[in-house]
C-alpha positions as CSV (number, residue, x, y, z in Angstrom):
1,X,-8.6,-14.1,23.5
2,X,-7.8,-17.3,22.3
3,X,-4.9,-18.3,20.4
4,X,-6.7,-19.2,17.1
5,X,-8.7,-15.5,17.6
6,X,-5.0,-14.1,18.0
7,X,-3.8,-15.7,15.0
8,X,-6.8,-14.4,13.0
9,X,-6.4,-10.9,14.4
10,X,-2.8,-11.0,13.3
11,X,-3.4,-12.5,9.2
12,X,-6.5,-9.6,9.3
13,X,-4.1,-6.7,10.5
14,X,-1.3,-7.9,8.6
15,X,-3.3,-8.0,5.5
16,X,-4.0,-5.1,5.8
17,X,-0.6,-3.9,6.1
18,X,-0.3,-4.8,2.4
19,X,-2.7,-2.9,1.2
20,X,-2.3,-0.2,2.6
21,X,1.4,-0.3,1.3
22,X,0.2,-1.2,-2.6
23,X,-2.6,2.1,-1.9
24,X,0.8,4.0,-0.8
25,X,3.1,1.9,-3.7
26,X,0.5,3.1,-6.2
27,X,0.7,7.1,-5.3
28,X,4.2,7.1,-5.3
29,X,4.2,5.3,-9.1
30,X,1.5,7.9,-10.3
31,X,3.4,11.2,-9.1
32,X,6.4,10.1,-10.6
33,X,4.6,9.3,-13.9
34,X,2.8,12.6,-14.1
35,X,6.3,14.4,-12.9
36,X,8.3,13.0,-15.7
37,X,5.5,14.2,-18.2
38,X,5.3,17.4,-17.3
39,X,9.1,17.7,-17.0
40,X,9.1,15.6,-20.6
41,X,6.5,18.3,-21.9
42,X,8.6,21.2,-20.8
């Protein structure tokens, strides 16, 4: 493997990384959103 594959294989995986943090980033924001409505609603 060369370096400039290396490199590439590192930006791809650490991209990624990202997302699959926002994907998780998003779920946490939308239980918390439906938890305080239904605790809001009673």
């Amino acid at each position: 493997m060369t370096p400039e594959e290396r490199a590439e294989f590192y930006r791809r995986r650490r991209q990624k990384n990202w997302a699959v943090l926002g994907a998780l980033l998003a779920l946490v924001v939308l239980f918390f959103f439906i938890s305080a409505a239904r605790v809001l609603r009673g």
